[in-house]
N, C-alpha and C positions, 0 to 999 in steps of 0.2 A: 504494500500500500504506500501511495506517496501525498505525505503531507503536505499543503497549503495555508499560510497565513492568510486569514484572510485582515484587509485594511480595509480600518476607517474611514471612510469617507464623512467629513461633516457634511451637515445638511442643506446649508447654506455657503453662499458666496459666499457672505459677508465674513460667514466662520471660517474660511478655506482663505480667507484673505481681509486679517484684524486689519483694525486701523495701524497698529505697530508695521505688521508686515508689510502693510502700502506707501508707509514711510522710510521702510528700507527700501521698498524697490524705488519708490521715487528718488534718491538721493543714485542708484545707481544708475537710471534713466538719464539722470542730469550728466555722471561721471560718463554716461557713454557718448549721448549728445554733444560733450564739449573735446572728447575726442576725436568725434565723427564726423559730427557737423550736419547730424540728422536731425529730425524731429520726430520725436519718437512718444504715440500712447499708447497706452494698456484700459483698454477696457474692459470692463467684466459685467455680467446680469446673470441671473436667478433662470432668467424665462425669457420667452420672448416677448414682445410687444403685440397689443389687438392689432389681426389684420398682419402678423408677419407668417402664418402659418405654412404658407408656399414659399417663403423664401428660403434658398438656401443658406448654409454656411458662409459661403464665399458673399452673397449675396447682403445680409446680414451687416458683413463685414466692410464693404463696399461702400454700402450705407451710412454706417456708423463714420468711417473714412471723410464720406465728405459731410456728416454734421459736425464731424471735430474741425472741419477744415483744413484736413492736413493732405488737403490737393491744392491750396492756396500757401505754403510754407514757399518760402526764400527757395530756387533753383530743385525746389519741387522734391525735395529731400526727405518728404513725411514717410513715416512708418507707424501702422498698426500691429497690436496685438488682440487680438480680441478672443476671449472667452462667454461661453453661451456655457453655464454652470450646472445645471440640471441637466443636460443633453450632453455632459464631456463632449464636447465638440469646439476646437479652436482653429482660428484663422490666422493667417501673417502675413499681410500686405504690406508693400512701398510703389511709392508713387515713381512717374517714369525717371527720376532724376536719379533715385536708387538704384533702379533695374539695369542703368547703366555702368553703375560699379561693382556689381556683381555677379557671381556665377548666375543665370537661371533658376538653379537648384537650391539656390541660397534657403528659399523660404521654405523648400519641405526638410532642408535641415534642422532649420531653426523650431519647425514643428513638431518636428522628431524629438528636441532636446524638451520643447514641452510634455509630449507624451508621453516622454520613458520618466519624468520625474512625476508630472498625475498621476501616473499609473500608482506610484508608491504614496498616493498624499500628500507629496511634497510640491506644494504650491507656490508657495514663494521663491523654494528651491529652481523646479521648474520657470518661471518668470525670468529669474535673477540668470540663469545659465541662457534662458534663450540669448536675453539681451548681450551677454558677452558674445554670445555667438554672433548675432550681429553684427558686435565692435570688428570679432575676426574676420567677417567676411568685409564689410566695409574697408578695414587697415587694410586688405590684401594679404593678410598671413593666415 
């Protein structure tokens, strides 16, 4: 027979991401931006909104993208992260100013490093590692 832990998932966003833990990732967002030269958010929800029920993930994201107006940033340098919390489903967008400093593939990288630390819980973990992943692919190393 083979064992499995199973993990906690808390119930909510807000639990899976205190106000502490949004204070470190913001401070790390800031340290990445000003190496970058990006413009970078993290959005997170519960649910989705009335009337988003056909929308995809991508979609969703898209959305959020241009109400943060980070299709309007300086040489068009914006970057999402967005989580849809009940549905474990995230997104990682950049605007076309990005897509030209990086691989293609940059962004199912970066979703990857999301997915392998949700998977254990680790929320902030996951956030905080996307965004250096970011910085790496941004710097070129």
């Amino acid at each position: 027979m083979i064992g499995h832990t199973m993990i906690d998932h808390p119930a909510h966003a807000n639990e899976a991401f205190t106000h502490d833990a949004l204070e470190r990732i913001a401070h790390v967002i800031a340290d990445v931006e000003h190496t970058t030269g990006a413009d970078i958010r993290f959005s997170f929800r519960d649910l989705r909104d009335a009337g988003e029920a056909d929308l995809s993930i991508k979609d969703l994201a898209e959305k959020e993208f241009a109400t943060l107006g980070l299709h309007d940033t300086k040489d068009h340098v914006g970057i999402l992260i967005f989580v849809l919390y009940h549905e474990k489903k995230y997104y990682v967008c950049g605007d076309h100013g990005v897509h030209h400093r990086v691989h293609p593939e940059t962004w199912k990288d970066v979703a990857h490093e999301l997915g392998s630390h949700f998977a254990k819980a680790d929320y902030e973990g996951g956030v905080t590692a996307a965004l250096l992943k970011i910085e790496h692919h941004l710097k070129g190393k």
